[in-house]
C-alpha positions in Angstrom: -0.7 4.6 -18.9 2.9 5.5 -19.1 1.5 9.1 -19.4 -0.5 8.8 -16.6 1.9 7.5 -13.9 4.4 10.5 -15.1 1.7 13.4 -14.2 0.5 11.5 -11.5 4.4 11.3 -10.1 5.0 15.1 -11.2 2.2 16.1 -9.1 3.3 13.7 -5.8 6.5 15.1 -6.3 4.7 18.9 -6.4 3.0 18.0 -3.8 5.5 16.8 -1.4 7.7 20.0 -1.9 5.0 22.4 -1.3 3.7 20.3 1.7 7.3 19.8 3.4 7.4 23.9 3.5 4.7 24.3 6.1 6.2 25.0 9.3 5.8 21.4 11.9 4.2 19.2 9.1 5.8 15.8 8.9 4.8 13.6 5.9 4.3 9.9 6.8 5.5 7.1 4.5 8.5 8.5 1.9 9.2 5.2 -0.1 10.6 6.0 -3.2 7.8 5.3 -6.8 5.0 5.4 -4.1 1.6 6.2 -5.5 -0.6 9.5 -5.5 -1.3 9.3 -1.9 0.5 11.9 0.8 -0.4 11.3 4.3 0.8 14.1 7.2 0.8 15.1 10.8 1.4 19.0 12.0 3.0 19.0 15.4 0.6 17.6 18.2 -2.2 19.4 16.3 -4.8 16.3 15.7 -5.5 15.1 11.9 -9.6 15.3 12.5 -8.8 18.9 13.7 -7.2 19.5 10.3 -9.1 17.1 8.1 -12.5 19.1 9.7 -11.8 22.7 8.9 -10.4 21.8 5.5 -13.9 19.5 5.1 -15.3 23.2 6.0 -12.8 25.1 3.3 -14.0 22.4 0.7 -10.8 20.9 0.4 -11.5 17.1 0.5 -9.3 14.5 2.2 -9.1 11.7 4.7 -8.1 11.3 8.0 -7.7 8.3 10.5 -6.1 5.2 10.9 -6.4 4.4 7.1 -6.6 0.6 7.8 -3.1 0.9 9.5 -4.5 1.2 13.0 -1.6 -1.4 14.5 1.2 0.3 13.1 -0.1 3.4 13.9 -0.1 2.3 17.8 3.5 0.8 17.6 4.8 4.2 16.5 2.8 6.4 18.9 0.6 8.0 15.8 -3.1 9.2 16.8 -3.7 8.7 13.2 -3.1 11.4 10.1 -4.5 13.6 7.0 -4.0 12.2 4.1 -4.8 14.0 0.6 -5.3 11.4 -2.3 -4.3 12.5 -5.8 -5.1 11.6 -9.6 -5.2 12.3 -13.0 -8.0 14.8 -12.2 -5.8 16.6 -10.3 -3.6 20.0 -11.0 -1.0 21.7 -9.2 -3.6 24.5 -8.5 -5.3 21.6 -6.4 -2.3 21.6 -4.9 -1.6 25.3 -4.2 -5.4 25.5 -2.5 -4.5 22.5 -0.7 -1.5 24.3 1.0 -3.1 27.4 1.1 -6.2 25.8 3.2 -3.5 24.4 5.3 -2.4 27.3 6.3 -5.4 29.1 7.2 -6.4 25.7 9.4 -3.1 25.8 10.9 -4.0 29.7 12.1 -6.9 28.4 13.3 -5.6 25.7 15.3 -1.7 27.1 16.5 
């Protein structure tokens, strides 16, 4: 388990760097030995305009409320993507994750 929880960590921490170096994305909840789970918004675009075109790229994640639909009102958030990660995960998950990003973000800017 204790092997797990390092990957799983490494690749958060992967994650989060690659993420945070596209231009106008803001990650959502930063709290310090949080699990795999990375949820972000990219300027005004909308997260269902994101979450569909990456359904389209087969890059799977959620989008929405994620249970958290209150909170999400008090602080003026439509909602966001969030990509979910695991011990079946790699950083090349990762990289196609960003890379399908990206091409949304052309889509969409």
């Amino acid at each position: 388990m204790t092997a797990i929880e390092q990957y799983e960590s490494e690749l958060l921490d992967y994650a989060t760097d690659r993420l945070l170096s596209v231009d106008g994305l803001r990650i959502i909840g930063t709290a310090p030995r949080k699990s795999g789970v990375i949820s972000f918004l990219v300027d005004e675009i909308h997260p269902y305009d994101i979450g569909v075109i990456l359904d389209k790229l087969g890059v799977a994640v959620r989008t929405g409320h994620h249970c958290t639909q209150p909170v999400m009102d008090k602080f003026g958030i439509p909602g966001t993507v969030r990509a979910s990660l695991g011990i079946y995960n790699t950083k090349e998950d990762i990289d196609i994750l960003l890379a399908s990003i990206e091409r949304a973000l052309g889509m969409l800017r």
